[in-house]
C-alpha positions as CSV (number, residue, x, y, z in Angstrom):
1,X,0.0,0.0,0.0
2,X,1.6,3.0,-1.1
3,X,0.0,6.2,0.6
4,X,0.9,10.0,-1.1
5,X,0.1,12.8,1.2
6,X,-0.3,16.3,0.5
7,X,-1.3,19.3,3.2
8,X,-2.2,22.9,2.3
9,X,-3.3,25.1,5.1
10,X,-4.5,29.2,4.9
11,X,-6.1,32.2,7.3
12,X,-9.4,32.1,5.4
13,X,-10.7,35.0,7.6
14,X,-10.2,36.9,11.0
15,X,-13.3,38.4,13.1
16,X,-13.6,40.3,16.3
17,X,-14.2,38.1,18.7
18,X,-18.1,37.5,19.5
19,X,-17.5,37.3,23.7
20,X,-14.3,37.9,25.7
21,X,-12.0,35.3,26.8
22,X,-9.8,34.8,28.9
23,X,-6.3,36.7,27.4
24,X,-4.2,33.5,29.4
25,X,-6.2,31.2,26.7
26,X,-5.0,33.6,23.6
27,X,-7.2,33.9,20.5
28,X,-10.4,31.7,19.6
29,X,-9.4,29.7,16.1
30,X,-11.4,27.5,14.2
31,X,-10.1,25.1,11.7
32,X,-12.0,23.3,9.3
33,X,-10.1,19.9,8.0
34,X,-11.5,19.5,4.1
35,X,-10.0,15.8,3.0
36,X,-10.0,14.3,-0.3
37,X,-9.8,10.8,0.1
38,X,-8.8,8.7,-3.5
39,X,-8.2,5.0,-3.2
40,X,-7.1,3.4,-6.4
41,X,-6.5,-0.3,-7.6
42,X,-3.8,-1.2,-9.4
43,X,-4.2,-4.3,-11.9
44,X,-0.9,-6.9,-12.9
45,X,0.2,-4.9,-15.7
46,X,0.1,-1.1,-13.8
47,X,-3.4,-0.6,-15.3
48,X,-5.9,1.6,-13.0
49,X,-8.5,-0.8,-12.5
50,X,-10.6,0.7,-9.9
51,X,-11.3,4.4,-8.2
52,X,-12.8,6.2,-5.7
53,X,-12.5,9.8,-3.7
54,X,-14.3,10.4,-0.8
55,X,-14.8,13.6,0.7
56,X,-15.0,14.6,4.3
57,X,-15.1,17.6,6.4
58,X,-15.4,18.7,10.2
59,X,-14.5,21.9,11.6
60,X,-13.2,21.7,15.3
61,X,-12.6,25.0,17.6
62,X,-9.6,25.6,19.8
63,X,-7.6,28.2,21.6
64,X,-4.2,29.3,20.1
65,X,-2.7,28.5,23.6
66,X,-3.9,25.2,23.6
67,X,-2.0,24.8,19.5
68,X,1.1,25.1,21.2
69,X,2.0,21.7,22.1
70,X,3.8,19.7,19.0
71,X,2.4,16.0,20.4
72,X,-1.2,18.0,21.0
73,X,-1.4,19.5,17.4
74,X,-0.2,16.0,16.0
75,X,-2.9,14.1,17.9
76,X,-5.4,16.3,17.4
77,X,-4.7,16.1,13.4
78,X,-4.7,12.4,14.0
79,X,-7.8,12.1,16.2
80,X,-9.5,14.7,13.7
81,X,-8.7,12.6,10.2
82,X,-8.7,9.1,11.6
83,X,-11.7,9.3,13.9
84,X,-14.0,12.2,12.6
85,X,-13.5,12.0,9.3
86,X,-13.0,8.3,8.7
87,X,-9.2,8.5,7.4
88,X,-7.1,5.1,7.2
89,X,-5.0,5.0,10.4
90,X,-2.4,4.2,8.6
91,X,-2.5,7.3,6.7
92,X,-3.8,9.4,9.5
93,X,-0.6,8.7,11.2
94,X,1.4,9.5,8.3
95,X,-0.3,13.0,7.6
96,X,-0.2,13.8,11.3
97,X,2.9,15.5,11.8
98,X,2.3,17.7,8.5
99,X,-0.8,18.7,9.6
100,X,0.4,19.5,12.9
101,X,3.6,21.7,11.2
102,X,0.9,23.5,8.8
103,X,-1.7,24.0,11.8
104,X,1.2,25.8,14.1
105,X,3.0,28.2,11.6
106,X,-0.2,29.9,10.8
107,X,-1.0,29.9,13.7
108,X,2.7,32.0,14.5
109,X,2.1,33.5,11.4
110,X,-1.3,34.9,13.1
111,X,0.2,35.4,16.2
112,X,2.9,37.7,15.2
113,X,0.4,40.1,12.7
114,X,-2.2,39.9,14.9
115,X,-1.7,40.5,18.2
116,X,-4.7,41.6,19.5
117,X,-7.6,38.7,20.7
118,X,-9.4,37.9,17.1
119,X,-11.0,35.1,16.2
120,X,-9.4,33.1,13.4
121,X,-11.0,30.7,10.4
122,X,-8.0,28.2,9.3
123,X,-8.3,26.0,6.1
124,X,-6.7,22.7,6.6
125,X,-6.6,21.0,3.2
126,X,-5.3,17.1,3.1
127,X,-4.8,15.4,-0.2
128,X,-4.5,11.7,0.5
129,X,-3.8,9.1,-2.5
130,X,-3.4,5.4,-2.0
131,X,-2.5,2.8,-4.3
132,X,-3.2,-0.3,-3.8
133,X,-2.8,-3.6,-5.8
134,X,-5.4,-5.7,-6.4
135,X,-4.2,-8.8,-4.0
136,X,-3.9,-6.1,-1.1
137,X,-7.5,-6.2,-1.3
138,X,-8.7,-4.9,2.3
139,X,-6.4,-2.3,2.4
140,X,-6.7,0.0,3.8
141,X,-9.6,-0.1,6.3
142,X,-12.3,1.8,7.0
143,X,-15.4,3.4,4.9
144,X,-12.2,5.0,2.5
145,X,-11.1,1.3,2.2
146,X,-11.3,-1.2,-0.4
147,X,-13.9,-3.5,1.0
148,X,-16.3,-0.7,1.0
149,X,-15.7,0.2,-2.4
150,X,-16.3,-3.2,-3.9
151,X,-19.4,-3.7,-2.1
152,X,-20.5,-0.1,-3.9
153,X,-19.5,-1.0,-7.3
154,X,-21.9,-4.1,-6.9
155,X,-24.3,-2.6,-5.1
156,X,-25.4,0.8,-6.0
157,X,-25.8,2.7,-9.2
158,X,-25.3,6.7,-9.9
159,X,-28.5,8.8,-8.7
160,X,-27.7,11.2,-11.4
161,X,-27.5,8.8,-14.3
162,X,-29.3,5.8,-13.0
163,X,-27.0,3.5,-14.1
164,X,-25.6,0.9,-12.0
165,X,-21.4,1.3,-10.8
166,X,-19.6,-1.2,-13.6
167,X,-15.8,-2.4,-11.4
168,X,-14.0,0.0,-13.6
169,X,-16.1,2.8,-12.3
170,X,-14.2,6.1,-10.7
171,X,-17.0,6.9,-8.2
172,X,-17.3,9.8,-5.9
173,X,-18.4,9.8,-2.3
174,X,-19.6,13.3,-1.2
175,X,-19.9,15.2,2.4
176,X,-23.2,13.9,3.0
177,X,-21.8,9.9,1.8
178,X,-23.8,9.8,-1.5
179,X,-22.1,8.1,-4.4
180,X,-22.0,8.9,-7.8
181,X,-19.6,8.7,-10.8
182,X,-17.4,11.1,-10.6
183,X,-17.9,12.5,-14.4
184,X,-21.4,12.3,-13.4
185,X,-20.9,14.6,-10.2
186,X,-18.7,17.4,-11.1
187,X,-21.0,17.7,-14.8
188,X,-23.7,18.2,-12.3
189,X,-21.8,20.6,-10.2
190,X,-20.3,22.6,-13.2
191,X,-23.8,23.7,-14.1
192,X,-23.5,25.8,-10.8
193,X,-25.8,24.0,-8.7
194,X,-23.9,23.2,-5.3
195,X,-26.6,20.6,-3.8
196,X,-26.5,17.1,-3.6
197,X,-28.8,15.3,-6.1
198,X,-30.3,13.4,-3.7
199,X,-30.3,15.5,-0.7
200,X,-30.1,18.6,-1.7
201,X,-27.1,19.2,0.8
202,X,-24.7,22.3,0.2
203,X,-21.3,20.5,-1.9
204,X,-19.5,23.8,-2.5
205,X,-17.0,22.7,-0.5
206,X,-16.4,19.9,-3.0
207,X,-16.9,21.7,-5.7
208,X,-14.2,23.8,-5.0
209,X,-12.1,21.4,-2.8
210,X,-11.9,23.9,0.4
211,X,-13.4,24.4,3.7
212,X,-17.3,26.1,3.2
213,X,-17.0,28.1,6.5
């Protein structure tokens, strides 16, 4: 199982803060974690023989005293990926100390500009990619794993298209865990309408592949 991480992390926006705290606890921040999931199989010959991206996201709210602690931050990103947002331990553990690194230097980065008591909106971006071959079937594990996916691609079919998933299928599980194929999906969302097709819940964020605050 090869596993390909990638973290981007930004000050989306900075707003007075609605109560006072306590200046020992420093400034309110939230951080919302947006993760794009891919799982792919690999056939014999190097062929792509399977797909699928899932997309998660949680928001979680700390103080910036509390985002000072290296082995905090890094089990806070792991806690946040692994057990919130469904991420292969494996990989969790793997993005953890990236995460962690990203979280704290914009948080110094605030810090230092901004010294006053704001509150702060931080984007946490993680691009996970694993490759699996097809005998590592099982790997990795959780509702991002490979068990999950085959039971999808013979099981369901697209809600746009109505077509059932063939095993070659690159499918797409959204925010609010609806599946669809992924040309299907982002055809639907180029259009300009940002709600599910079957639930009519807000996909901006995967539309554009960043925290919706």
């Amino acid at each position: 199982m090869e596993i390909d991480i990638e973290v981007r992390g930004s000050i989306a926006n900075m707003k007075p803060p609605e109560a006072i705290h306590p200046a020992e606890n420093g400034f309110l921040v939230n951080i919302g974690f947006f993760l794009e999931d891919t799982l792919n199989v690999i056939g014999e010959y190097g062929e792509l023989t399977k797909s699928q991206c899932c997309y998660e996201q949680k928001m979680i709210t700390r103080y910036s005293m509390q985002i000072c602690d290296v082995s905090y931050v890094e089990q806070l990103a792991y806690n946040t990926l692994h057990v919130d947002m469904d991420m292969d331990p494996e990989a969790a553990e793997k993005a953890k100390a990236e995460v962690a690194r990203t979280i704290m230097s914009k948080i110094e980065e605030v810090r230092n500009d901004n010294p006053s008591l704001w509150t702060v909106f931080m984007e946490i971006n993680v691009q996970c990619t694993i490759d699996i071959c097809d005998e590592e079937a099982g790997e990795p594990s959780g509702e991002h794993g490979c068990d999950p996916l085959l039971k999808r691609l013979g099981d369901d079919d697209c809600a746009i298209c109505c077509e059932e998933f063939d095993s070659n299928d690159h499918i797409v599980v959204t925010t609010c865990h609806h599946i669809y194929h992924h040309k299907c999906l982002f055809k639907w969302l180029l259009h300009g309408t940002y709600s599910c097709p079957t639930c009519r819940s807000d996909l901006a964020s995967v539309a554009e592949c960043r925290f919706q605050f």
